[in-house]
ZAMARGU-4260 file (C-alpha; in steps of 0.2 Angstrom, whole numbers, plus 5000, padded with zeros to 4 digits):
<rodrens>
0) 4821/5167/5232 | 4837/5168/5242 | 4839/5150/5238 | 4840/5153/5218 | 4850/5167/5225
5) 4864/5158/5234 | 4863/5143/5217 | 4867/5158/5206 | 4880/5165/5216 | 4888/5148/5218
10) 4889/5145/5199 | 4895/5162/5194 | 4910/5156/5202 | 4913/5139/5192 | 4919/5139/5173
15) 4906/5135/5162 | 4910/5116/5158 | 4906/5119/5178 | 4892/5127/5178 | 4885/5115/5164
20) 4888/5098/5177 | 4878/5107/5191 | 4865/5112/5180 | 4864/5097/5173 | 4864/5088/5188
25) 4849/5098/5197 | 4838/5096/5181 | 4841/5076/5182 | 4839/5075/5199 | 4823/5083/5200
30) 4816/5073/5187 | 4821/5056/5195 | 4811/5066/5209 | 4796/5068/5200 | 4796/5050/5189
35) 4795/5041/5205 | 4780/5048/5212 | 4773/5045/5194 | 4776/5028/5195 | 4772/5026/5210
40) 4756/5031/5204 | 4757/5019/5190 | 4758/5006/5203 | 4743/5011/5213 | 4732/5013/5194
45) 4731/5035/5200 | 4732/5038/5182 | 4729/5057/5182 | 4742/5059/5198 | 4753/5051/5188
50) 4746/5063/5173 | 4754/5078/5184 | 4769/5070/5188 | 4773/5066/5173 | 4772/5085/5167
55) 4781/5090/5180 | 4794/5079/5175 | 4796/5084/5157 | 4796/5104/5162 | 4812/5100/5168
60) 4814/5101/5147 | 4810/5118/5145 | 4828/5124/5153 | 4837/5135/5143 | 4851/5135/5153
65) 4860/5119/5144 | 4869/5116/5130 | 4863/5106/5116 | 4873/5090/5121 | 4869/5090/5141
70) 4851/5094/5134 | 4853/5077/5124 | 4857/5069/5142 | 4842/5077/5151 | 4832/5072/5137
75) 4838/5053/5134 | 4835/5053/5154 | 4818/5058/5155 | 4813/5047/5139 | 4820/5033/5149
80) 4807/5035/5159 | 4792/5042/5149 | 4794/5024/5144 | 4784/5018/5160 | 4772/5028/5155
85) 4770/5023/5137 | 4771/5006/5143 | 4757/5008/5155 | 4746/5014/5143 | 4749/5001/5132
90) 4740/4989/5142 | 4727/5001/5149 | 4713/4988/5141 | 4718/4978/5158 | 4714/4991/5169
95) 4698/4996/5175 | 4688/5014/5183 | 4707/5021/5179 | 4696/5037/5174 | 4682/5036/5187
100) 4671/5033/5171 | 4664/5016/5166 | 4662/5017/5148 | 4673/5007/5138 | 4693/5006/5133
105) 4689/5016/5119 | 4680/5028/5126 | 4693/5029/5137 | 4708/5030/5128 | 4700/5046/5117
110) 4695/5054/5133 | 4713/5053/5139 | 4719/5062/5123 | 4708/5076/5127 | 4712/5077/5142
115) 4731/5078/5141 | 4728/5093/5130 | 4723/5104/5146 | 4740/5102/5153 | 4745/5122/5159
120) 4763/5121/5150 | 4764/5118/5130 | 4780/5108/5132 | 4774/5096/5144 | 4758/5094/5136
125) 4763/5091/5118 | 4776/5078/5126 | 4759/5071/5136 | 4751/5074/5121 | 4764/5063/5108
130) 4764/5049/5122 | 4746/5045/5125 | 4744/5047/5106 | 4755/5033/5103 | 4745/5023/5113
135) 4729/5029/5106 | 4736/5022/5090 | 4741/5006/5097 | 4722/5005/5103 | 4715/5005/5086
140) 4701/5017/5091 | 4705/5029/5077 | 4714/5029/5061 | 4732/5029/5064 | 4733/5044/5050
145) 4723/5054/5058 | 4731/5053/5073 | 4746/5058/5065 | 4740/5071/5055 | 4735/5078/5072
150) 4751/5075/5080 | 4761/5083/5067 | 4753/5097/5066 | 4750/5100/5087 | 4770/5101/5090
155) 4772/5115/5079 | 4766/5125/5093 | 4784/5124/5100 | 4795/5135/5090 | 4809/5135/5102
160) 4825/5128/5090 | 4832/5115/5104 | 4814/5112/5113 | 4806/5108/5096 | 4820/5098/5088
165) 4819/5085/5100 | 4800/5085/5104 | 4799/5081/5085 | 4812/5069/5089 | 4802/5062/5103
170) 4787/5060/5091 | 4796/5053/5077 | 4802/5038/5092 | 4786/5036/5098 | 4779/5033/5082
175) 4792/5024/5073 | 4783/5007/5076 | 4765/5012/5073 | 4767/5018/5055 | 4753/5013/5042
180) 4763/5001/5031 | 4759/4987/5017 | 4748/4974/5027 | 4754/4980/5044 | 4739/4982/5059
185) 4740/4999/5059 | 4732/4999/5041 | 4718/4989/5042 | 4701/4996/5041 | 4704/5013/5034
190) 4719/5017/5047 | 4729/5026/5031 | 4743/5019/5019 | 4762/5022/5015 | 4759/5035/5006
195) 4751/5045/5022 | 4765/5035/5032 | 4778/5044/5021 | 4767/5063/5023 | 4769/5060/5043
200) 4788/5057/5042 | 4791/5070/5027 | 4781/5084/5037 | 4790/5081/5054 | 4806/5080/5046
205) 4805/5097/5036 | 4800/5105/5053 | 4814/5096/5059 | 4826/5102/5049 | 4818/5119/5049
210) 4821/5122/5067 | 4840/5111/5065 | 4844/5127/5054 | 4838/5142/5065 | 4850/5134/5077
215) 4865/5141/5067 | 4877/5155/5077 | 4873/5174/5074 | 4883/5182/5061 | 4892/5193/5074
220) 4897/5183/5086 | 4915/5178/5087 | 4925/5165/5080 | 4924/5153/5096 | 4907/5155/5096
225) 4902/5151/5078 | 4912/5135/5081 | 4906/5130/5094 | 4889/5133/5089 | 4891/5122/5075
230) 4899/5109/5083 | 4882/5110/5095 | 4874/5109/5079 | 4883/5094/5069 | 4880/5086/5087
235) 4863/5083/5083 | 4861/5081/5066 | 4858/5063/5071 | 4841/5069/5075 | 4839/5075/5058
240) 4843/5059/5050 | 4835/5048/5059 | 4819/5054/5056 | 4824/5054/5036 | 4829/5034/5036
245) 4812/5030/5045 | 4804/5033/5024 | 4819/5021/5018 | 4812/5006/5031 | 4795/5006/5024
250) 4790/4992/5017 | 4776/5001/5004 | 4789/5011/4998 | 4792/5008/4981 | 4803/5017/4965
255) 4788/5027/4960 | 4785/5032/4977 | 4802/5037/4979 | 4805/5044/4963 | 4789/5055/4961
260) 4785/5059/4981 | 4799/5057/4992 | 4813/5062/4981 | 4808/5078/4976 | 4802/5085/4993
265) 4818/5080/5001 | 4828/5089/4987 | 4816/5106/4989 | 4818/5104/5008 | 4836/5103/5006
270) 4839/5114/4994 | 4828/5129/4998 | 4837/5127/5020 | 4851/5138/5011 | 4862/5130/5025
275) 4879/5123/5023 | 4879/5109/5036 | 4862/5104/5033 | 4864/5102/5014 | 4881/5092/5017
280) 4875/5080/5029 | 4857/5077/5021 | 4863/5076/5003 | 4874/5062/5012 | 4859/5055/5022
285) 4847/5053/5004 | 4863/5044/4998 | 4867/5030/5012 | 4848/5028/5018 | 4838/5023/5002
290) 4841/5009/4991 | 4854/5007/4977 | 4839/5002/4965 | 4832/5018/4972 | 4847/5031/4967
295) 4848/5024/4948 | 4832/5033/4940 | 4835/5050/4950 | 4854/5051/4947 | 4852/5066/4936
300) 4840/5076/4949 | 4853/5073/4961 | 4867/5077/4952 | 4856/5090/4948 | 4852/5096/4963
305) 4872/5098/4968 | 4875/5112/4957 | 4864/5122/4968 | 4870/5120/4984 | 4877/5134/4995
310) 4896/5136/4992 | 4906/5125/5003 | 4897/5110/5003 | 4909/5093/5001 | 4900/5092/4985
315) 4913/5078/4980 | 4909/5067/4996 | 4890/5068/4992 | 4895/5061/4973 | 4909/5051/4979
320) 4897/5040/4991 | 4884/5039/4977 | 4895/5032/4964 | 4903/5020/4977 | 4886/5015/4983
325) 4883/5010/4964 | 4898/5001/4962 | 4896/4990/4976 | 4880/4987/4969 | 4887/4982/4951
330) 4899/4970/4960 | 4886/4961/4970 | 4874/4957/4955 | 4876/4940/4945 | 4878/4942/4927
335) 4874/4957/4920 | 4862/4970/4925 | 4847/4974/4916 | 4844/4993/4914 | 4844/5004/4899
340) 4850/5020/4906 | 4874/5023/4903 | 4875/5023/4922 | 4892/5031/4920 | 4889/5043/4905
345) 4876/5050/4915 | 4889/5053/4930 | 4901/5057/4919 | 4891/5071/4909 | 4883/5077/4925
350) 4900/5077/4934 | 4906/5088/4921 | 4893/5101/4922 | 4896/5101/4941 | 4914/5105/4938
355) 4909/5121/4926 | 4897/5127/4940 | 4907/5124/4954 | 4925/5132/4946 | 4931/5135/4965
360) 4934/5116/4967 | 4950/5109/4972 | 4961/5098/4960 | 4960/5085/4976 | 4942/5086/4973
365) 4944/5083/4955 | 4954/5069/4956 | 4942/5059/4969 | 4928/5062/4958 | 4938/5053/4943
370) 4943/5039/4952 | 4924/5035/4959 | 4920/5037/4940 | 4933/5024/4935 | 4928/5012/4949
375) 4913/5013/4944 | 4914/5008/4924 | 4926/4995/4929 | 4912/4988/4938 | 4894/4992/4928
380) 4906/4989/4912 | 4921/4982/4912 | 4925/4980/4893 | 4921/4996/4890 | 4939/5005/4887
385) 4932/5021/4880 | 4926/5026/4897 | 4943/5023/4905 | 4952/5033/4892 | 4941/5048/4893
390) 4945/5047/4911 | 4961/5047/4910 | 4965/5058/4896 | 4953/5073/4907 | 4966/5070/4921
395) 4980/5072/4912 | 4973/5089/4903 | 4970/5096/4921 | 4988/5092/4929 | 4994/5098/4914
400) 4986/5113/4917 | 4990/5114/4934 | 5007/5105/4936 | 5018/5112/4919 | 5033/5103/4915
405) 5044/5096/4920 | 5035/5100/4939 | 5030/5083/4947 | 5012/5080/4961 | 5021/5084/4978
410) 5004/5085/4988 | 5001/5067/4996 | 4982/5066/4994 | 4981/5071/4975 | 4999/5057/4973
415) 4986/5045/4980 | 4973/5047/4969 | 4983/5047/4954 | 4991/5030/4961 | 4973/5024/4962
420) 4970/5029/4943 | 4984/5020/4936 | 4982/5005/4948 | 4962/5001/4946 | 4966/4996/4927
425) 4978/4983/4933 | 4965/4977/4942 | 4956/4974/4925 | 4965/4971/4912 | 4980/4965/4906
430) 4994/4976/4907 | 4995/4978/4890 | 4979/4985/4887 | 4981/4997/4901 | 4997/5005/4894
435) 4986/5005/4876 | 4977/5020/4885 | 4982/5035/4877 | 4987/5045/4894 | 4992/5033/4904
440) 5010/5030/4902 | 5008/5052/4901 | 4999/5052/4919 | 5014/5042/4929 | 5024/5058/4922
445) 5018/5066/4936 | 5023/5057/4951 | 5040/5058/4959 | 5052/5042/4955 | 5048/5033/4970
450) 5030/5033/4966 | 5033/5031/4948 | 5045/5014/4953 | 5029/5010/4964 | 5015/5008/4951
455) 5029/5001/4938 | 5034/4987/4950 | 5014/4983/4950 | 5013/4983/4932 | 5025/4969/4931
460) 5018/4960/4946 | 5002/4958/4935 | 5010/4955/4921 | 5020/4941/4929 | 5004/4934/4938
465) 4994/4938/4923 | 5007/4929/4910 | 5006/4941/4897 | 5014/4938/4883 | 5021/4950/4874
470) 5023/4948/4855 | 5023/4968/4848 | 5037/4979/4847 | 5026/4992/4850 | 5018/4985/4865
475) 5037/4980/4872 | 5041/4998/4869 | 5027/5004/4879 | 5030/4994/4894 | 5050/4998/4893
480) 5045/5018/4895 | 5034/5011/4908 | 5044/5003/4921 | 5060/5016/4913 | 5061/5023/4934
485) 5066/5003/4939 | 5078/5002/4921 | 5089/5016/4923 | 5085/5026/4940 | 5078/5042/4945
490) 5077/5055/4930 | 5092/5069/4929 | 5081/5082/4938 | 5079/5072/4952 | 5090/5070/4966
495) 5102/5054/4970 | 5091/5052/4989 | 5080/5044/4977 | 5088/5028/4976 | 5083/5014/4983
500) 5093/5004/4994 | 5101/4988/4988 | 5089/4976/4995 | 5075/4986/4989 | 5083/4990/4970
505) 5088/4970/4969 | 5072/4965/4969 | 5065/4978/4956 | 5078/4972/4945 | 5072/4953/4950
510) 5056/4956/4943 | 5065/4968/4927 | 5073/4953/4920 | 5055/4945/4920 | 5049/4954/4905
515) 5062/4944/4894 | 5055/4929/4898 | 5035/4936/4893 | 5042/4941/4874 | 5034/4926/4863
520) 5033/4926/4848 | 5032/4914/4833 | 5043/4919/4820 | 5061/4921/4828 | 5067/4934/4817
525) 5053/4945/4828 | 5056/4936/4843 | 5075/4942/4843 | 5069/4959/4837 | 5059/4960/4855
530) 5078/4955/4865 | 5088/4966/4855 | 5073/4981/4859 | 5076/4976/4878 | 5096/4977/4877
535) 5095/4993/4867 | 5083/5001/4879 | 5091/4997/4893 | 5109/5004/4887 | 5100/5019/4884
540) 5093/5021/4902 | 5110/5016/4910 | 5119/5028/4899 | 5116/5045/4908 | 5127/5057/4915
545) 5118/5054/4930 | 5120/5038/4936 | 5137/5037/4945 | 5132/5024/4955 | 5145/5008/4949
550) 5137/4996/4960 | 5120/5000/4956 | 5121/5002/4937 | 5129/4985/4938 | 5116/4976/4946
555) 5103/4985/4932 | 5115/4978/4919 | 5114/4960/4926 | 5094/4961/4925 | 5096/4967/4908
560) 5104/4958/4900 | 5109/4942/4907 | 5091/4935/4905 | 5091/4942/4887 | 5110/4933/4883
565) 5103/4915/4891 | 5084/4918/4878 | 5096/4921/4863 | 5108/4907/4866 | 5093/4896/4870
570) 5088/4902/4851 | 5100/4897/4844 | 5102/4880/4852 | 5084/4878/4845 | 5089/4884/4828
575) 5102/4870/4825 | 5094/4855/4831 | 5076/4860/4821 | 5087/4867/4804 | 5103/4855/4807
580) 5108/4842/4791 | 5104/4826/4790 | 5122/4821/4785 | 5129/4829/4796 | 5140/4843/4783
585) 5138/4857/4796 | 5126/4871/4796 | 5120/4878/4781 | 5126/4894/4773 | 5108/4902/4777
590) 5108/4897/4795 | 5126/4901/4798 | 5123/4918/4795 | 5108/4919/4807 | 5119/4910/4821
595) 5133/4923/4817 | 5121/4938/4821 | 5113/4929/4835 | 5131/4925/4842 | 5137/4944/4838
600) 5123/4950/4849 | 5127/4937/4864 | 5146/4945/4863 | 5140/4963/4862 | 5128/4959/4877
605) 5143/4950/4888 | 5155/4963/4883 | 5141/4976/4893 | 5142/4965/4906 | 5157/4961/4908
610) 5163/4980/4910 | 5154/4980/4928 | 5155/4961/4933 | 5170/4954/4925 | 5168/4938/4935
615) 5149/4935/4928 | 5157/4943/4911 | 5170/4927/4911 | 5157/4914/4915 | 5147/4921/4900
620) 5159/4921/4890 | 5164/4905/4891 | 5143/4899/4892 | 5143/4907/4876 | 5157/4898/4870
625) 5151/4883/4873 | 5134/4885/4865 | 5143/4891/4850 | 5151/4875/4848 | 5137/4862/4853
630) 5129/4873/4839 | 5142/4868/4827 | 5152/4888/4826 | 5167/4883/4831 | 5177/4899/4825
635) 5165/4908/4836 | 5166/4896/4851 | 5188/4901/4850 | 5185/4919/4848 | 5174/4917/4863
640) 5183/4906/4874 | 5197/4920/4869 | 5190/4934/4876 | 5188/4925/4891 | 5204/4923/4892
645) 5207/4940/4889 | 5197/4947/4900 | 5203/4935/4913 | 5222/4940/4908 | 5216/4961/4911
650) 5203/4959/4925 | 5204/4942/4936 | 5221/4938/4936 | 5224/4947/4954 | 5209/4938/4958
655) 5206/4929/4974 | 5196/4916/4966 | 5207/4917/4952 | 5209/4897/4955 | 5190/4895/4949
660) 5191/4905/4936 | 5204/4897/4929 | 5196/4880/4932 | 5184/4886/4923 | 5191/4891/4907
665) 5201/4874/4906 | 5184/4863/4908 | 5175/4872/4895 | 5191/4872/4884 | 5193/4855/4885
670) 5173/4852/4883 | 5173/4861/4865 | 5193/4853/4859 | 5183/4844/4848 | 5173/4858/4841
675) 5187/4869/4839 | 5201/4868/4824 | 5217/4865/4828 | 5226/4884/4824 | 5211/4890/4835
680) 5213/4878/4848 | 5233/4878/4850 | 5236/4894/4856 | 5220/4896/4867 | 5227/4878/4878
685) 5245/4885/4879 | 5239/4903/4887 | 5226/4892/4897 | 5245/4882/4906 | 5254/4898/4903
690) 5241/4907/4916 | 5242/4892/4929 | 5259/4891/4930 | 5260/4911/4930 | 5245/4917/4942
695) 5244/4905/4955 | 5255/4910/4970 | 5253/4895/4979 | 5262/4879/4973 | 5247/4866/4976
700) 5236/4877/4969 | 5247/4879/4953 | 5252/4860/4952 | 5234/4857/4951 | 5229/4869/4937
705) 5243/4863/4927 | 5237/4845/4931 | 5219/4851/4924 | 5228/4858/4908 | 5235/4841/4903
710) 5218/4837/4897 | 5220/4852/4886 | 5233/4843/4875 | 5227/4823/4877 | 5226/4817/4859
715) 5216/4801/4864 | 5203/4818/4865 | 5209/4829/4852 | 5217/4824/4835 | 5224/4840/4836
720) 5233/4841/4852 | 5250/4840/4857 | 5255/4824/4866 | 5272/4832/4870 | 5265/4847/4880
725) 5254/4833/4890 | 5269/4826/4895 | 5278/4842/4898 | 5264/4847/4910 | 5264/4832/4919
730) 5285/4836/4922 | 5282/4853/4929 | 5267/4847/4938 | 5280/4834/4946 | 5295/4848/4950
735) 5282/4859/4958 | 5278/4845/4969 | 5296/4842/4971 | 5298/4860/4977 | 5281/4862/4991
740) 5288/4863/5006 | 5272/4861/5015 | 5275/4843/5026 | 5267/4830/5017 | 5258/4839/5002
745) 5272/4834/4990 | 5266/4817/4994 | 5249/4821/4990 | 5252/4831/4974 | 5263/4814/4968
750) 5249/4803/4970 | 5237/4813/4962 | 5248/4817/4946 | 5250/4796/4948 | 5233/4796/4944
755) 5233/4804/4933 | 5246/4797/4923 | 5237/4781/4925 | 5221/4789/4918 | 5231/4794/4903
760) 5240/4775/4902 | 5223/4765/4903 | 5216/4775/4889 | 5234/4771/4878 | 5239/4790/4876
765) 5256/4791/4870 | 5260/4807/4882 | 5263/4793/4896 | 5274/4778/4895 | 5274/4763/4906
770) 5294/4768/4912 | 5287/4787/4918 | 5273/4780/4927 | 5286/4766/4935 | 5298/4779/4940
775) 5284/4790/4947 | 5279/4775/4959 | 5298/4773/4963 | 5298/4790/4967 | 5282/4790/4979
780) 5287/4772/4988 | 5305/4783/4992 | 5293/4798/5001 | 5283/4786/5009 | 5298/4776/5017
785) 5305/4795/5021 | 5291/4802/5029 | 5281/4787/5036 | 5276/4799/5052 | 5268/4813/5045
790) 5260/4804/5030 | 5242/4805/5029 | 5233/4790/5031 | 5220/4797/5018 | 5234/4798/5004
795) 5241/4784/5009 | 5225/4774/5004 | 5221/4784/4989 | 5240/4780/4981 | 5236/4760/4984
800) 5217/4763/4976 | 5228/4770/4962 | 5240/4757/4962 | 5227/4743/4961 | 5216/4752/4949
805) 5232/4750/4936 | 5236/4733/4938 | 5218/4729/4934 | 5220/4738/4919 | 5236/4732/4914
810) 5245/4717/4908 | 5262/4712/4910 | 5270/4727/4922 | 5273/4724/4938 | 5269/4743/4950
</rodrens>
């Protein structure tokens, strides 16, 4: 007595995780004490010493002292060592006068189930009781059923909530193994059947569950004790389920079994607890344990069954797991399956009720619900598109309802979901098809613009891997609204932070210019009706008050409408050579007039661009230009390449690569002389030299140019140029020379202009004589013998290359 006195004293002054450890502790240790005299007895074949022991040891589970998980601890220890016991008995056949009897093994083992039953303590001797029973049904002597049947019903004479959860647990172990099954030892001559295999486990399991819910926290206590107490309480639910997926590893269980025996007694069980945590987790259990072929026949019934659940159940995460269970089942079947039954309009339908029963639940819920559902058509009938758009247009009706316009999803979970709506359809079909759903360009509405860019930039990932071609205005139309947030930027409600940065916005626009290159189309009347639908729309989405970002709206103008100005010249390219003459006359009058609206489009289009990029607005001009005359529009090919020049006059001339600009003006001008009628082609060389000899501040740089634009009026080229400005050109090409004071670049700039004189001479154009070239050599032998030092031995060799390249091609002068 003082001793229990002096233990309680000691623990009223520890916390109670303290007090737990001690206790604990004590129970643990003085059941180690008592399992080792019990297998000591074991050893020495003292069967009924060990009997006592053995009781002694498992009274350490009557305790009421611990909590439900250090009660789990004692437990697991003392089943540890139950095991020696269970094992003994096993292979009590070996043994002999264990009883002081000499009849035979089976005589024996029935006498030892009798005799456990006489134990003093109800605890310890259903514990004896389940142990020895196991063994008496591994002996045979009895039908396993009957056993059982006993067994089952012996245990309900502990009604304690924590003592008889796990003694049924115990039971449930013991057994587990020696179940009557389809051919199985246990069922031979008369020792039962899965059908009494599957009353055993059903029976234990609804006493199971009935002592799980007693365990629930009084309705007065206080908050920290209802948590914890259900805590203590989802901290065993394991028991529970266990004993439930024991039914789902029979091998006799069949669909008829399940669907007429099992099924319904789970549901009543379940349903009739009235407990929140035990419906939630079992629902889930019946879901995960059992078959998919299993869940298909009694879909309703448990849809069913989820309307009458206690409030607060995750109702969604109990239909959630079973439509995913079914889809993954869909995907791993071969071909198609063969049952009669609309798998998904009997979710649908039943889903539906669900939500009209159960008007308290969350638009989160909601949402997850639909996006199983969709997962799960795609995969039982992925040609059906009815089912998707039903889906989708039932969404759209309930964020309507909760998100008017023009208010956008802010809550992150419910953005998720609706990301998953639009994305599973991708994943399916073309990206046509999925914007031929009703709602759901409607349904990206609601997402902010960074997830709207997000689910446009997939849309055109899949149409680019996919190669969709797209041949209907309608369905170009469709896609343009579509990917609108990557077009033309966030929406004027929305705040500038939302633009992406520049590496990001580049490569959405990247994958923008795409979409030109998917229009196909036969006819090219319709074919430029889709380009001229991309150009207008994307004017229209750069046009906003909004967007006051320079940089940014010229990089969505150069995905725009570049690709669309390269299609259409590439048109017309293939309109001359397929409808050109045979005779060579020129285009026709019809296809003159279908170049000159082609060509009218391509200036519009460079014009655009050309107001935010007037360096990429020149070169286009001038690409233009040149298609225009390979094409045989000569007329258009001058007012181009005068634009250019215009635009170049107005934009580039303070340029610091106003060098390459101009080089490349004068090499498509000089490309297209030919092309180009003489009153056109006049005035557009001259301003070409005029701006060479104007712009350029340094004197190599504009000794060059000029050099360039003799070409510009070479008559062996050109019937219409002027032989005259050649020759002029070369003159001021040779004073600016004259004039460079850099040391030896004059001599450089001489030789080249040498060669190019001799170019001119070889091929007999009357700009250059034999006297001008021989004074020009005069002229460079007289700064070579000046300035022999700092010549450059480089130029040196060049001007005798240049030299001897003449006199091979000429007879009768002497250089």
């Amino acid at each position: 007595m003082s001793s229990k006195k002096s233990t309680s004293r000691s623990l009223s002054s520890l916390s109670p995780d303290q007090q737990q450890r001690v206790l604990l502790e004590e129970s643990k240790k003085a059941a180690s004490h008592e399992a080792f005299y019990m297998k000591r007895c074991l050893d020495s074949d003292k069967l009924m010493d060990a009997l006592k022991h053995a009781s002694n040891m498992v009274g350490q589970l009557r305790t009421g002292l611990l909590s439900p998980k250090n009660y789990y601890d004692l437990y697991m220890h003392i089943f540890d060592h139950l095991k020696h016991l269970e094992s003994y008995l096993d292979h009590l056949k070996h043994l002999e006068g264990k009883l002081n009897t000499e009849k035979n093994r089976g005589e024996r083992m029935s006498k030892l189930y009798e005799l456990v039953q006489y134990a003093g303590n109800i605890l310890p001797r259903l514990y004896l009781l389940v142990t020895v029973g196991a063994a008496y049904i591994n002996s045979k002597e009895a039908p396993a059923k009957d056993i059982l049947q006993d067994l089952v019903e012996m245990t309900k004479g502990v009604q304690h909530p924590l003592r008889g959860l796990f003694l049924r647990n115990y039971l449930a172990e013991m057994t587990r193994n020696k179940l009557p099954d389809v051919d199985n030892q246990y069922s031979q001559a008369g020792g039962g059947t899965t059908e009494d295999s599957i009353d055993f486990i059903l029976a234990n399991f609804t006493e199971m569950n009935k002592l799980w819910v007693r365990m629930q926290p009084p309705e007065r206590g206080g908050v920290k004790l209802r948590e914890r107490r259900e805590q203590e309480r989802k901290d065993l639910r394991l028991l529970v389920g266990k004993t439930l997926a024991t039914i789902g590893r029979l091998d006799g269980l069949t669909e008829t079994t399940y669907k007429t025996i099992v099924f319904p007694r789970i549901m009543d069980q379940i349903i009739s607890c009235n407990d929140l945590i035990a419906q939630e987790y079992l629902m889930e259990c019946v879901v995960q344990i059992f078959p998919d072929e299993f869940h298909l026949p009694t879909v309703s019934q448990l849809l069913d069954a989820c309307t009458k659940l206690v409030p607060g159940v995750n109702i969604k995460r109990i239909i959630v797991g079973l439509i995913d269970r079914l889809s993954q089942f869909a995907s791993r079947q071969e071909g198609a399956i063969n049952i009669e039954m609309d798998v998904f309009a009997v979710f649908y339908e039943n889903v539906q009720a669900l939500l009209q029963a159960k008007p308290q639940m969350d638009i989160l819920e909601k949402l997850e619900m639909k996006v199983a559902l969709m997962a799960l058509s795609l995969e039982w009938y992925p040609k059906n598109l009815e089912n998707i758009s039903r889906l989708l247009g039932f969404v759209t009706h309930l964020l309507t309802e909760e998100y008017p316009a023009p208010a956008r999803v802010t809550d992150r979970k419910e953005v998720t979901q609706i990301m998953k709506l639009l994305s599973l359809p991708l994943e399916r079909f073309d990206p046509l098809v999925a914007l031929s759903f009703e709602h759901y360009s409607t349904l990206q509405n609601f997402l902010d613009f960074s997830q709207r860019s997000r689910i446009a930039m997939d849309l055109l990932d899949t149409a680019i891997a996919r190669g969709t071609k797209i041949g209907d205005l309608a369905q170009l139309e469709s896609l343009l609204l579509f990917v609108q947030p990557i077009m033309g930027g966030p929406a004027a409600d929305e705040p500038e932070g939302d633009l992406v940065e520049e590496s990001v916005l580049r490569h959405q626009q990247q994958r923008l210019s795409c979409v030109v290159h998917l229009c196909s189309h036969q006819d090219p009347e319709e074919l430029l009706r889709l380009y001229v639908t991309i150009a207008r729309n994307g004017e229209t989405a750069l046009n906003q008050d909004h967007l006051k970002n320079t940089a940014t709206i010229g990089v969505r103008i150069e995905a725009i409408f570049v690709p669309v100005i390269f299609r259409v010249l590439a048109m017309a390219q293939a309109m001359t050579v397929s409808g050109a003459p045979t005779d060579g006359s020129g285009p026709s009058e019809a296809m003159a007039k279908r170049g000159k609206g082609l060509f009218q489009f391509v200036y519009k289009s460079v014009s655009r661009v050309a107001t935010v990029n007037p360096r990429l607005g020149l070169k286009l001009f001038l690409q233009a230009g040149s298609s225009a005359g390979n094409c045989g529009f000569g007329r258009i090919a001058a007012d181009f390449l005068a634009q250019a020049l215009v635009l170049y006059e107005e934009k580039l001339a303070e340029d610091v690569e106003v060098m390459e600009a101009l080089t490349l003006v004068s090499g498509t001008l000089e490309h297209l002389s030919a092309a180009i009628e003489s009153e056109k082609y006049m005035p557009l060389a001259r301003k070409t030299a005029k701006f060479s000899h104007r712009h350029l501040l340094k004197k190599p740089d504009q000794c060059r140019s000029i050099l360039r634009s003799t070409h510009l009026f070479d008559g062996a080229k050109n019937p219409s140029a002027n032989d005259r400005l050649c020759l002029e050109c070369l003159k001021t090409c040779l004073r600016i020379a004259d004039d460079c004071m850099e040391p030896g670049m004059n001599l450089r700039l001489f030789v080249e202009i040498l060669a190019e004189c001799v170019y001119y001479y070889v091929k007999k154009s009357p700009a250059v004589s034999a006297e001008f070239i021989s004074s020009l050599v005069a002229l460079i032998n007289t700064n070579v013998g000046d300035d022999t030092q700092s010549s450059d031995r480089a130029v040196l060799d060049f001007y005798q290359a240049t030299l001897s390249h003449a006199k091979a091609h000429t007879e009768g002068l002497d250089w």
